[in-house]
BATORMAR-350433 format. One line per field, with one value per residue: x, y, z of N, C-alpha, C in turn; residue in three letters; residue number from 1. Coordinates in steps of 0.001 Angstrom, whole numbers, plus 500000, padded with zeros to 6 digits. Example, Ala and Ser with C-alpha at 12.3 -4.5 7.8 and 13.67 -1.06 7.14 Angstrom:
n.px 513190,512850;
n.py 494310,497750;
n.pz 507800,507080;
ca.px 512300,513670;
ca.py 495500,498940;
ca.pz 507800,507140;
c.px 513200,512900;
c.py 496700,500030;
c.pz 507800,507870;
r ALA,SER;
k 1,2;
END
This chain:
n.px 281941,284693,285165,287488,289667,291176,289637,288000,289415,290038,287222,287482,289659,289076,286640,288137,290024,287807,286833,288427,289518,286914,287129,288910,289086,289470,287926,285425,282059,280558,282266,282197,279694,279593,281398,280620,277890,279417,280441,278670,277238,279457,279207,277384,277864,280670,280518,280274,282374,283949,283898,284303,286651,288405,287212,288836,290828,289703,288047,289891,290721,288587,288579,290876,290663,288469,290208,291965,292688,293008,290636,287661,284654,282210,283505,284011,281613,280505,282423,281918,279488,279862,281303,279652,278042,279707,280419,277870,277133,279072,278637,276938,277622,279454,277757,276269,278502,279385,276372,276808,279127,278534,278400,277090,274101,273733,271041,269480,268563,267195,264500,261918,261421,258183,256949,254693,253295,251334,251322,251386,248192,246029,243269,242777,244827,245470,243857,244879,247279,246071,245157,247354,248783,246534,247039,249957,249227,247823,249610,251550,249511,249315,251812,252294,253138,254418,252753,253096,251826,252976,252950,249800,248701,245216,243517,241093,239430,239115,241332,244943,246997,249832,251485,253069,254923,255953,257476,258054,259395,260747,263470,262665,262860,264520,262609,261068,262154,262485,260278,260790,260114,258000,254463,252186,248721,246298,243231,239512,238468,235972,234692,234530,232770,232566,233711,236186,239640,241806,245290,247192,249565,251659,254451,256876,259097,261540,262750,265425,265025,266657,269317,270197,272810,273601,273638,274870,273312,274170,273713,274161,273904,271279,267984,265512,262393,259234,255472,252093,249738,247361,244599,242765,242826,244109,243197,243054,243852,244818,245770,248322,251973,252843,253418,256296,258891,261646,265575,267679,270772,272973,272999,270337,268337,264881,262094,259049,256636,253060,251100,250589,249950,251225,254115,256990,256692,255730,258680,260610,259044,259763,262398,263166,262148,264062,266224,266511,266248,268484,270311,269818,270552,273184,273690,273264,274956,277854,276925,276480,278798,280043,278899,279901,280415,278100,275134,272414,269271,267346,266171,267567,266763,265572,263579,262144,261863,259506,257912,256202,253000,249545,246900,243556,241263,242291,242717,245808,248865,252309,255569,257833,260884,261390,260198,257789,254760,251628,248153,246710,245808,243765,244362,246917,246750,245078,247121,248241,249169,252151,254472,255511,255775,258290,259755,260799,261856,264373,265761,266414,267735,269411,271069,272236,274208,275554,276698,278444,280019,283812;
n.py 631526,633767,637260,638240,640557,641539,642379,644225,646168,646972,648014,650344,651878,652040,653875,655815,656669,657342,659422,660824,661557,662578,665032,666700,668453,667889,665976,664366,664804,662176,660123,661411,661170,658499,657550,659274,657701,655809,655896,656905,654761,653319,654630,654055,651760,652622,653417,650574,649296,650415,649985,647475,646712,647838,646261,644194,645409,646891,645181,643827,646086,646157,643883,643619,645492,645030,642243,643375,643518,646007,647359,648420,647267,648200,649382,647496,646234,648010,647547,645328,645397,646777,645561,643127,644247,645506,643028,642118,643991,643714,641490,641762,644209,642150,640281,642481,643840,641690,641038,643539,642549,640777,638978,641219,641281,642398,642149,642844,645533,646078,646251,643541,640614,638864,635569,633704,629957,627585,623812,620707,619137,619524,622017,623414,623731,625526,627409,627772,629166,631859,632254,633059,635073,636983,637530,638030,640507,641901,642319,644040,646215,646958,648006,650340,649507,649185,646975,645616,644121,641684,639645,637171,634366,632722,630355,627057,627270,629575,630290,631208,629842,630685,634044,636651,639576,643006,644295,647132,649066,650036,648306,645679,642893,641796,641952,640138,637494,635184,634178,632224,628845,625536,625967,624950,623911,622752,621621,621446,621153,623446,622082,619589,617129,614994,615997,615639,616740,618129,617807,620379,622459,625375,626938,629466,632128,634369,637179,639221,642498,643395,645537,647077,647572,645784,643465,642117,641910,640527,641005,639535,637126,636393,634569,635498,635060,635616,635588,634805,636233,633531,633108,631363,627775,628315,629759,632383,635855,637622,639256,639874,639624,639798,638569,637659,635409,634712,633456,633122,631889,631127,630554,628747,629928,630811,633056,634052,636684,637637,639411,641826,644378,644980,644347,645326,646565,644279,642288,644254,643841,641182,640933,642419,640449,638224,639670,639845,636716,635906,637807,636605,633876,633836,634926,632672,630696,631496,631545,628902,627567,629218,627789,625267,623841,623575,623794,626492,626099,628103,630505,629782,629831,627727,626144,623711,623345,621962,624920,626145,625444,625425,625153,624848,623537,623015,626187,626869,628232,627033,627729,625403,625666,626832,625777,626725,627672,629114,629835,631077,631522,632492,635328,635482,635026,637398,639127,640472,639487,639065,640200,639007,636126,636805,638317,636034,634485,636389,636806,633725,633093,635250,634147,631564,632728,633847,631614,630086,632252,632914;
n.pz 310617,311316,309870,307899,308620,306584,304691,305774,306314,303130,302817,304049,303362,300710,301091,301934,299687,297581,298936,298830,296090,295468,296545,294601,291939,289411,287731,285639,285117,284727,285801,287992,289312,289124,291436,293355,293730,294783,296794,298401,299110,300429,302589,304116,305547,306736,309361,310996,309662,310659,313730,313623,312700,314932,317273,318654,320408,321625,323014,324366,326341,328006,328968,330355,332431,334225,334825,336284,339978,341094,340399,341234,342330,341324,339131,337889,337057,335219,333301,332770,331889,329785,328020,327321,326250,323818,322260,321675,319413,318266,317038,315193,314058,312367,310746,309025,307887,306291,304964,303468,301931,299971,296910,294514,292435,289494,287607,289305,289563,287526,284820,284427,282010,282125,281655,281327,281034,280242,281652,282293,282677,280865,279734,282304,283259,281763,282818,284777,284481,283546,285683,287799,286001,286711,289002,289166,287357,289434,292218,290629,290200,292903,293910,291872,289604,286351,283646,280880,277983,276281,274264,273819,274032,273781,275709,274632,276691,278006,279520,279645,276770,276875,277900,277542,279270,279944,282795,284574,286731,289811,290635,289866,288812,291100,292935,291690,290883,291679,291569,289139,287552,288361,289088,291012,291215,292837,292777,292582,289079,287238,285296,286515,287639,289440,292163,292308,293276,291264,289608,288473,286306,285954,283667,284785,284175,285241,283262,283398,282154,279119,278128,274702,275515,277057,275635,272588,269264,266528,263081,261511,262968,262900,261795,259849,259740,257878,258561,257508,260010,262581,264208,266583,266221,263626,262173,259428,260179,259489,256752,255577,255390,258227,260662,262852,262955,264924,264318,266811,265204,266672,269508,268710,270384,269737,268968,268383,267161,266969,267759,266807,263981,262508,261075,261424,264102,265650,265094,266513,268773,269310,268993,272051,273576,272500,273331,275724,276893,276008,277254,280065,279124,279088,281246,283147,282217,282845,286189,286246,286481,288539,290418,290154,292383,294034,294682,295072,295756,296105,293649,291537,289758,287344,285204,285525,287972,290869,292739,294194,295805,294998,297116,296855,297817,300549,301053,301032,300308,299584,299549,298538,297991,300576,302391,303288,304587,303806,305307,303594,300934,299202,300016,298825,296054,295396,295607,297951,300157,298528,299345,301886,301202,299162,300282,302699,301258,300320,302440,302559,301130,300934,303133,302462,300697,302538,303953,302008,301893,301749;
ca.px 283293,284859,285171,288165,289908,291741,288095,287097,290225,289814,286373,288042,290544,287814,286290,288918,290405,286557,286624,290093,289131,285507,287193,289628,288353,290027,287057,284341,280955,280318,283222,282049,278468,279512,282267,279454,276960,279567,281744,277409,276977,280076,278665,276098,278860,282022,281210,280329,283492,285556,283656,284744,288295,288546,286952,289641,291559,288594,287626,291413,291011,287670,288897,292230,289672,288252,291065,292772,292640,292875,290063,286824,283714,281663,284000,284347,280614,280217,283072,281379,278509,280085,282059,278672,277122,281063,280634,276746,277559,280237,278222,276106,278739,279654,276359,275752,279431,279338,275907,277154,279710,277969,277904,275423,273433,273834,270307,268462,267959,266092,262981,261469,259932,257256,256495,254109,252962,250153,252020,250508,246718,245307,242411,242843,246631,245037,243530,245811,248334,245395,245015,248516,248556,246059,247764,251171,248707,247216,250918,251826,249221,249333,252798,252503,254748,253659,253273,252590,250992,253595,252044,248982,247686,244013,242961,239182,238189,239086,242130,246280,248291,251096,251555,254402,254766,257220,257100,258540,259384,261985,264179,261845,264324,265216,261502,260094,263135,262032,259218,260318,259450,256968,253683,251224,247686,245207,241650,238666,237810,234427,234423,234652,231394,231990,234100,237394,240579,243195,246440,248108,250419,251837,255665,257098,259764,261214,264036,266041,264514,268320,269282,271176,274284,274087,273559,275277,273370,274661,272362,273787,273614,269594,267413,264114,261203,257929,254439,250620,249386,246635,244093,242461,242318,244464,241620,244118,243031,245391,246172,249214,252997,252756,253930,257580,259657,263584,266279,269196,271347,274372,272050,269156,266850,263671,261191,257727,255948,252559,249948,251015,249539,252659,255575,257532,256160,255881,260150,260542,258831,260478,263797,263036,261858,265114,267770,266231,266704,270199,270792,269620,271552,275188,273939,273079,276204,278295,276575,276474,280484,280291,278464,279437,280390,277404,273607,271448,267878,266746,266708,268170,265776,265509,261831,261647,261735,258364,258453,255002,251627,248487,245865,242439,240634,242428,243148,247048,250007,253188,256606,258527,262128,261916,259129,257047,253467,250483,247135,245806,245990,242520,244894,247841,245971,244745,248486,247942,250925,252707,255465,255523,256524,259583,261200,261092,262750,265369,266060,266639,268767,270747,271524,272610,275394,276436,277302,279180,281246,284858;
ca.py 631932,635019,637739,638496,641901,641949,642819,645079,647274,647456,648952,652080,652244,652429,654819,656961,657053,657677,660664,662026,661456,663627,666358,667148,669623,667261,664759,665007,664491,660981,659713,662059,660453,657057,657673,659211,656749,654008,656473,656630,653078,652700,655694,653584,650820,652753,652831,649254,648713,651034,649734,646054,646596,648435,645208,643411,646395,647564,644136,643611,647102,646413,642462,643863,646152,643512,641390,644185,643565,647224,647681,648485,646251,648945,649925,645980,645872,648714,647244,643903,645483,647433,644629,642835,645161,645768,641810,642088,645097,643377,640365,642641,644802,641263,640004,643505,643795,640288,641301,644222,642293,639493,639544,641824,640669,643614,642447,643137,646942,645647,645915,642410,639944,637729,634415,632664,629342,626192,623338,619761,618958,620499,623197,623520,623962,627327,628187,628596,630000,632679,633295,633404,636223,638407,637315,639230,642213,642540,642447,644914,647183,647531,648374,651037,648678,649064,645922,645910,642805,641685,638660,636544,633378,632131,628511,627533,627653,630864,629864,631456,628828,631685,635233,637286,641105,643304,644985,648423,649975,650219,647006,644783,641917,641529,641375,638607,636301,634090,633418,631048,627476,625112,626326,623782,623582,621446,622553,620345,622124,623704,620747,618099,616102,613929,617073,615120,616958,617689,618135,620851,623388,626493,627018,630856,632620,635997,637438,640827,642997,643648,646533,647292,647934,644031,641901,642603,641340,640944,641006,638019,635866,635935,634257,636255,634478,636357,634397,635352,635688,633341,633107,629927,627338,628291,630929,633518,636538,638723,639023,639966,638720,640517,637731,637364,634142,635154,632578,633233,630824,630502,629881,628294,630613,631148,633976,634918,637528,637799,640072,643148,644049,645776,643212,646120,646412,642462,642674,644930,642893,639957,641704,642513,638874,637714,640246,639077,635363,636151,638160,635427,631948,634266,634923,631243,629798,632046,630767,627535,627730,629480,626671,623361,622556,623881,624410,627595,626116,630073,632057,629287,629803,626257,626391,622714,622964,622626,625966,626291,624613,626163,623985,625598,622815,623798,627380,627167,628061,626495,627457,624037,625955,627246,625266,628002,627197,629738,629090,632460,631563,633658,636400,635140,635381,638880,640135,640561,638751,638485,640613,638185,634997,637281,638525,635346,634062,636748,635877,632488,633212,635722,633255,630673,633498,634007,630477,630416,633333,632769;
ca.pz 310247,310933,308576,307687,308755,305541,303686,306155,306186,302046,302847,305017,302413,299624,301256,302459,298342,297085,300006,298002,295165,295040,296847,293565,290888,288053,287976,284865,285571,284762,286908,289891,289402,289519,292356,294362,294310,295320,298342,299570,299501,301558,303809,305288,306284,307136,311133,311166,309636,312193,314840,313540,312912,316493,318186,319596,320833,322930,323849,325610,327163,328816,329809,331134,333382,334701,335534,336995,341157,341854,339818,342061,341875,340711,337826,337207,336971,334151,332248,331946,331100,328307,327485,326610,325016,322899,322053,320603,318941,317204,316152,313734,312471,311199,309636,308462,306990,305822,303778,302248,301196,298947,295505,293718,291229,288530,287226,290339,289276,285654,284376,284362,281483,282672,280873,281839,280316,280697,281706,282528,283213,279631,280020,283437,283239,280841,283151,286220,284073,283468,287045,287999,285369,287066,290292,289017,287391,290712,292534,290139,290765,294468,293372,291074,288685,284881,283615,279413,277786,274860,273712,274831,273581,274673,275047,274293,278109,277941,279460,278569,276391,276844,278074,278073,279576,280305,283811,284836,287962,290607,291255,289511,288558,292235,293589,291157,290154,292602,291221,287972,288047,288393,289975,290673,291881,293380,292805,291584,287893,287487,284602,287268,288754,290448,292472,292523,293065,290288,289919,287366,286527,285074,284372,284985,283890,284829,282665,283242,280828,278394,276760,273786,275817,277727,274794,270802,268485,265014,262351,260573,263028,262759,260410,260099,258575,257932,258102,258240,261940,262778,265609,267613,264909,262344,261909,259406,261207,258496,255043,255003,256383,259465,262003,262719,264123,264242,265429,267188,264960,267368,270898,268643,270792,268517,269445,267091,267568,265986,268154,266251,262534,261439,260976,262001,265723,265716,265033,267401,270557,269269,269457,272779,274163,272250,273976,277570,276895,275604,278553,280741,279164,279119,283259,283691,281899,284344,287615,286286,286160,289939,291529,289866,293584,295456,294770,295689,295132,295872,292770,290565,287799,287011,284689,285297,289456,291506,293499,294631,295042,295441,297407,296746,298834,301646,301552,301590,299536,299896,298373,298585,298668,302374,303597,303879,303948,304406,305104,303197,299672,298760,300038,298249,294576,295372,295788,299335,300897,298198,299918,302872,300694,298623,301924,303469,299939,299726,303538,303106,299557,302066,304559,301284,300460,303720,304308,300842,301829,302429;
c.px 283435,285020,286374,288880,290518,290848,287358,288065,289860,288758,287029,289043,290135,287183,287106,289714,289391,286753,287710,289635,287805,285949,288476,288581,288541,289232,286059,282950,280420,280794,282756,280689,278584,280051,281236,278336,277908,280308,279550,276969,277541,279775,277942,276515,280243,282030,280755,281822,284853,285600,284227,286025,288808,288564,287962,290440,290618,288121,288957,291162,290366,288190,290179,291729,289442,289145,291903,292292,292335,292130,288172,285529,282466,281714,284111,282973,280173,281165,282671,280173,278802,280681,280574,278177,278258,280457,278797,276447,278414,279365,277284,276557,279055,278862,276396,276831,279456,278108,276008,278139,279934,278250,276739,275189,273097,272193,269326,267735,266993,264895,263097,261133,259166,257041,255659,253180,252392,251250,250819,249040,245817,244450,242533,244188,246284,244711,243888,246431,247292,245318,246211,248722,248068,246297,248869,250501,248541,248380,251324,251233,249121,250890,253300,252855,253959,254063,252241,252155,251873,252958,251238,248417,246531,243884,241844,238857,238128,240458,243759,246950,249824,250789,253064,254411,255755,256471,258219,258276,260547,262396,263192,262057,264247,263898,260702,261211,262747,260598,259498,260632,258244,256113,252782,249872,246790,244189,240763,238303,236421,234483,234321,233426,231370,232915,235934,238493,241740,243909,246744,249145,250816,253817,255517,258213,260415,262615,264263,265717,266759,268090,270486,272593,274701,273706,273870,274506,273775,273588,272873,273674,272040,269205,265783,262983,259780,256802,253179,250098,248237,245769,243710,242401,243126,243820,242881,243034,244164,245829,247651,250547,253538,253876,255205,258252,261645,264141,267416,270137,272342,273962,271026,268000,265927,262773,260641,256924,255040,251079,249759,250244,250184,253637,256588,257662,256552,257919,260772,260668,259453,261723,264154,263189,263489,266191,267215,266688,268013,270769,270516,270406,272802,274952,274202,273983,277725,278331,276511,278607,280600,279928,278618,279726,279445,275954,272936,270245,267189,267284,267518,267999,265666,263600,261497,261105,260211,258754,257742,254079,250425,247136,244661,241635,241306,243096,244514,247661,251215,254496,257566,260210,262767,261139,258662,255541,252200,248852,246130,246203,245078,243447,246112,247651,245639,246174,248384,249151,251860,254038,256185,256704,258088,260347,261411,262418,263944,265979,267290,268272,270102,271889,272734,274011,276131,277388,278343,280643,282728,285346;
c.py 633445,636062,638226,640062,642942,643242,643318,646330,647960,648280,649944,652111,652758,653677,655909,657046,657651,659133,661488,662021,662821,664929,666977,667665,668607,666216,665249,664214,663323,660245,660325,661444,658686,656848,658056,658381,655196,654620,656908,655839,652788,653588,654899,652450,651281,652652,651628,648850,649212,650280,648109,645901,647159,647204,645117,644341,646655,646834,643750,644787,646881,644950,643103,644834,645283,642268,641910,644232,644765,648006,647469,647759,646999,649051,648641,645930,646835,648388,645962,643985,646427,646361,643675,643005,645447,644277,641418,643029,644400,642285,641158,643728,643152,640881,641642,643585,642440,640256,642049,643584,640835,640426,640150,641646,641949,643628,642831,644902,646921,646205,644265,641643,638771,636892,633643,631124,627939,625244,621609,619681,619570,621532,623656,623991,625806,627779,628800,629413,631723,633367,633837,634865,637332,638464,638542,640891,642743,643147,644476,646511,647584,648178,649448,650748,648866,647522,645785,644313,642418,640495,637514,635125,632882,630250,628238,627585,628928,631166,630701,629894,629941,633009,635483,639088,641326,644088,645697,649023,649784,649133,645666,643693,641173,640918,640169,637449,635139,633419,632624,630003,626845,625494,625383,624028,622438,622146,621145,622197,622193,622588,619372,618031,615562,614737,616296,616545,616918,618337,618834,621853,624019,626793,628462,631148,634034,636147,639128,641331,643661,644852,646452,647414,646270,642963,643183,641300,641565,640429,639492,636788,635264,635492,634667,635761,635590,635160,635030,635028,634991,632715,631286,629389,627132,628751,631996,634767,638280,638003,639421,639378,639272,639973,637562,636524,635438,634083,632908,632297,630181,630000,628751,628755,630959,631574,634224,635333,637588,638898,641658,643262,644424,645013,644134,646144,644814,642024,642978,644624,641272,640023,641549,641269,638353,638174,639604,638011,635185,636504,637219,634154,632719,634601,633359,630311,630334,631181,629697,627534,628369,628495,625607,622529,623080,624385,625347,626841,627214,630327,631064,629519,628442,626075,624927,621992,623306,623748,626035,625537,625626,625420,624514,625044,622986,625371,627376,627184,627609,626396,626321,624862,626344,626235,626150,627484,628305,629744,630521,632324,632251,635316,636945,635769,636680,640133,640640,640554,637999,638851,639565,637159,635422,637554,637041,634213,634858,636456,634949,632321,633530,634946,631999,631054,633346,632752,630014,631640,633053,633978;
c.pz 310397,310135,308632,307944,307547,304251,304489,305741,304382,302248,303139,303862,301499,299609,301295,300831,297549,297517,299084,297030,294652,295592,295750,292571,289586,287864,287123,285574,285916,285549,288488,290151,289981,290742,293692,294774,295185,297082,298912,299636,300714,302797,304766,306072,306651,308715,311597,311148,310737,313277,315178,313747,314964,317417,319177,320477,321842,323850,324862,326571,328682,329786,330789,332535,334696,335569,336389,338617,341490,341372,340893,341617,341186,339293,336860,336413,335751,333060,331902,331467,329210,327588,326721,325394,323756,321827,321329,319816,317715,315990,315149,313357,311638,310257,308683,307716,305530,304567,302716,301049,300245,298084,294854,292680,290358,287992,287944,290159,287921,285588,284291,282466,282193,281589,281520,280329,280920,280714,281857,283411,282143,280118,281084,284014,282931,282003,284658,285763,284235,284908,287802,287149,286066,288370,290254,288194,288676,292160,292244,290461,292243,295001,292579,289832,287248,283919,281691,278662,276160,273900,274107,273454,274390,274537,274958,275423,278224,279133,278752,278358,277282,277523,278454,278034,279972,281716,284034,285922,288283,291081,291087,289476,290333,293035,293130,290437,290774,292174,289723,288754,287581,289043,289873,291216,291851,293773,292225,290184,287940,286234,285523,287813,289379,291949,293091,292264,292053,290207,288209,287227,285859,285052,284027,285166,283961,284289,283355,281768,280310,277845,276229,273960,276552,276683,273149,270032,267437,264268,261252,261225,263821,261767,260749,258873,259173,257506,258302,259629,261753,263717,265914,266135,264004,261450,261226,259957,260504,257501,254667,255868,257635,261011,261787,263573,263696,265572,265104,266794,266322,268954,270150,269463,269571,269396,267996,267750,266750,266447,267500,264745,262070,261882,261964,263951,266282,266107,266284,269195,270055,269169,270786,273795,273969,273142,275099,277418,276607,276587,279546,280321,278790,280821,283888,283649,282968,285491,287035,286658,287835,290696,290957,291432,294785,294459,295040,294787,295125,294715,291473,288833,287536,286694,285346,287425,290071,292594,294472,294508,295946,295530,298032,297944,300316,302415,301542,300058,300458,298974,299097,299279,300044,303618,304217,303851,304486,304183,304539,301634,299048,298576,299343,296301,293857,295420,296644,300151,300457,298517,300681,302029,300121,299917,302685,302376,299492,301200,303267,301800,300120,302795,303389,301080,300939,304309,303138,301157,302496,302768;
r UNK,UNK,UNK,UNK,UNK,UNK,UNK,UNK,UNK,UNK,UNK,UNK,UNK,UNK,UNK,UNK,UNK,UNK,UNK,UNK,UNK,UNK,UNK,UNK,UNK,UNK,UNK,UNK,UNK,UNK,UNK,UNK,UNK,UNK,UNK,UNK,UNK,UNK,UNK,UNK,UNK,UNK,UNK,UNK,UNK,UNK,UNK,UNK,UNK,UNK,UNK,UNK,UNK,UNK,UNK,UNK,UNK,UNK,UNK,UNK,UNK,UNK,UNK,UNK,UNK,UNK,UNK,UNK,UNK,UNK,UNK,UNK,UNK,UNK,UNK,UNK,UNK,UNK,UNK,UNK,UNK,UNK,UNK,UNK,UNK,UNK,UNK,UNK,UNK,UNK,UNK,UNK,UNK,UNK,UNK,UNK,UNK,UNK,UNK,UNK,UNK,UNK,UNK,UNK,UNK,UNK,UNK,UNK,UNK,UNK,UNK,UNK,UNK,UNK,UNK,UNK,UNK,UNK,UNK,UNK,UNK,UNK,UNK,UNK,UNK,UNK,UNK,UNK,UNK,UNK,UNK,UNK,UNK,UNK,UNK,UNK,UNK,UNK,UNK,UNK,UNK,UNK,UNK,UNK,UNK,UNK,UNK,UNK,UNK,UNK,UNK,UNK,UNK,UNK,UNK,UNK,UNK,UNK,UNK,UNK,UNK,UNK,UNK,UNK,UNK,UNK,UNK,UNK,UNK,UNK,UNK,UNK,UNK,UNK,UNK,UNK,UNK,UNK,UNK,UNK,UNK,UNK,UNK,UNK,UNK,UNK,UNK,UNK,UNK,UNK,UNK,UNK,UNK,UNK,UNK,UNK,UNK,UNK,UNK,UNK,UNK,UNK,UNK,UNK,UNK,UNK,UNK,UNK,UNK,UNK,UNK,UNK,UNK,UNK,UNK,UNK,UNK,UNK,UNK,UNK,UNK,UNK,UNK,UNK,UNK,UNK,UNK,UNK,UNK,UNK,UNK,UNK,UNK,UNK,UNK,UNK,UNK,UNK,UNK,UNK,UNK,UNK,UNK,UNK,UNK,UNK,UNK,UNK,UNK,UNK,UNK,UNK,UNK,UNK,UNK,UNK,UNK,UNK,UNK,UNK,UNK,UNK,UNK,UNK,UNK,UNK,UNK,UNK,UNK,UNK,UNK,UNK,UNK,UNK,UNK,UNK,UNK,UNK,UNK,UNK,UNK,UNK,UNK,UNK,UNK,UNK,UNK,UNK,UNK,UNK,UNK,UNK,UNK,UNK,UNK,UNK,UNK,UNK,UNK,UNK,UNK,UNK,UNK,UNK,UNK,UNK,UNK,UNK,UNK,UNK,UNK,UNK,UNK,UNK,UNK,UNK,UNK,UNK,UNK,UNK,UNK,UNK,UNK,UNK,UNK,UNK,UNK,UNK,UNK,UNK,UNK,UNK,UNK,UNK,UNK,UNK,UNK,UNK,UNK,UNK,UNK,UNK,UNK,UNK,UNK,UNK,UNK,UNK,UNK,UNK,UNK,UNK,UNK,UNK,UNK,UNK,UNK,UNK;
k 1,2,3,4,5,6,7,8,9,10,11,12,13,14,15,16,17,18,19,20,21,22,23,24,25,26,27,28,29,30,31,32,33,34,35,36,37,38,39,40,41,42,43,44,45,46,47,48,49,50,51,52,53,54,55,56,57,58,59,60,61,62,63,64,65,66,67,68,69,70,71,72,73,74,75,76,77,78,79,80,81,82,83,84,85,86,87,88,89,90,91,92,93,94,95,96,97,98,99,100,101,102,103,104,105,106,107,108,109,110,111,112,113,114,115,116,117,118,119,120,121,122,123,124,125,126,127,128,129,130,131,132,133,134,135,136,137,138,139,140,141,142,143,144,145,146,147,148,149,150,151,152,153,154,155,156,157,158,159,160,161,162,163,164,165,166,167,168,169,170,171,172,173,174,175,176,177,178,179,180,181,182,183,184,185,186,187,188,189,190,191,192,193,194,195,196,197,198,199,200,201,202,203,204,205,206,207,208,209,210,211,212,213,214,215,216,217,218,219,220,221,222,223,224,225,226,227,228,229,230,231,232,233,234,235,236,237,238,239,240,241,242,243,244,245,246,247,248,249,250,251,252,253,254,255,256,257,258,259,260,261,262,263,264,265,266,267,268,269,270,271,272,273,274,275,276,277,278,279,280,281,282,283,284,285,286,287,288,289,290,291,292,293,294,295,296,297,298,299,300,301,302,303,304,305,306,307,308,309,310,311,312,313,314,315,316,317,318,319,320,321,322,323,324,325,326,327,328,329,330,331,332,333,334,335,336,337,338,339,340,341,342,343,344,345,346,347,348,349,350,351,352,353,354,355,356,357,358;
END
């Protein structure tokens, strides 16, 4: 489908009011800050868009060339080559217009939380989740990305029931959303003898880390219970009421925090956990309401969807949503190529939009 000329012209318009706009003295700081970052956004698409609106005008000039008899075979022969080159020129001002002008996902600039959690296949479930874990540390660090450890449960293999971290850097949100879901593998466990193959899995969660300005909470509509923290077992592991659950009466979200020894701190990261998940089911109820007549399996978030499987016995990962499959999963684990799989996943997300776009 073509793109519309209507929503290219607004760009040049946009721009060319932005352009008036920053060159007036009567403009305070904040306003000239924001005004500038959006009149150099459209900087990097205004001669796409000239070059788009222009099209047809240039494309009659060069055809009318062309058809013109008293037009020499020479001059015919450089106007059908410009004419070409006018006509693949054009087709990626459109794509390229056409991507700027998707919707942007406001949380794509975030900080992250990570959740990760054991899912079916008991001990063995622990202990993917565990490696998946030092899968996204190892990510992280080849990344620079700071990635903080908010609360961890162990299981007896040594094994995570749980983990949840916050991660910090530049456009964090945007690079790992793609990864919640189901993750599955197929490994034999070092518990297995007779060296049979089994099947388990880890689900994963990433939220937009929230702040105080994208989610209000009110303080009455929490109920904050205090309890003693205690380790594997039901081992108390403090004496005093340290650990804190708090539920969001009006969602029924419930977050406890208990890795902390000061209730205080504990509060605090369970605050934290809470605003994300808040900020996340007021995004989700949204897009649920944008797509009741169309699907994006990219990027849905959907905890309960298989995404991935990771098949030890033969070397390969495989995310299900693109039909991607690579036979370097050793390299995959190590945060190697985990670039590879996200670009081919924001790609395919792209392409999802684009066909969506009226």
């Amino acid at each position: 489908m073509s793109l519309p000329l209507k929503k290219v012209s607004e760009i040049i318009d946009k721009h060319t009011e932005l352009e008036k706009d920053l060159s007036t003295k009567n403009i305070d700081s904040k306003t000239f800050a924001k005004k500038s970052k959006e009149y150099s956004n459209l900087n990097e698409i205004i001669s796409n868009a000239l070059e788009y609106l222009n099209f047809e005008k240039n494309k009659k000039d060069l055809e009318k060339i062309i058809s013109d008899n008293s037009t020499d075979a020479e001059m015919k022969e450089l106007a059908n080559m410009e004419l070409n080159e006018l006509i693949e020129k054009n087709t990626k001002n459109e794509l390229k217009l056409k991507i700027f002008l998707l919707p942007k996902d406001e949380a794509d600039t975030k900080n992250a939380i990570l959740e990760i959690r054991a899912g079916t296949g008991g001990l063995e479930a622990s202990l993917f989740a565990s490696d998946l874990f030092k899968m996204y540390e190892r990510v992280c660090n080849k990344k620079n990305w700071i990635l903080e450890v908010i609360s961890l449960s162990r299981s007896d293999a040594g094994g995570l029931k749980e983990v949840i971290a916050s991660i910090k850097g530049k456009n964090i949100y945007s690079s790992l959303k793609y990864e919640s879901g189901v993750h599955r593998v197929q490994r034999v466990p070092d518990t297995e003898t007779q060296g049979r193959v089994h099947t388990s899995a880890a689900t994963v969660a990433v939220l937009p880390e929230a702040e105080d300005i994208d989610v209000k909470i009110e303080d009455k509509d929490l109920r904050i219970d205090v309890f003693r923290s205690s380790g594997p077992g039901g081992q108390s592991v403090n004496t005093t009421d340290s650990a804190v659950r708090i539920t969001h009466i009006p969602s029924g979200i419930v977050v406890s925090q208990q890795d902390e020894k000061s209730q205080i701190r504990n509060r605090e990261k369970a605050l934290k956990i809470l605003r994300s998940r808040l900020y996340e089911f007021e995004r989700k109820k949204i897009d649920d309401q944008r797509s009741k007549d169309r699907k994006n399996k990219i990027g849905s978030g959907d905890r309960s969807e298989r995404i991935r499987t990771y098949n030890f016995p033969q070397g390969r990962v495989t995310d299900h949503r693109i039909n991607l499959t690579l036979h370097k999963l050793n390299e995959f684990m190590q945060g190697e190529i985990f670039d590879e799989v996200i670009e081919n996943l924001s790609l395919q997300a792209q392409e999802q939009q684009l066909e969506n776009l009226n």
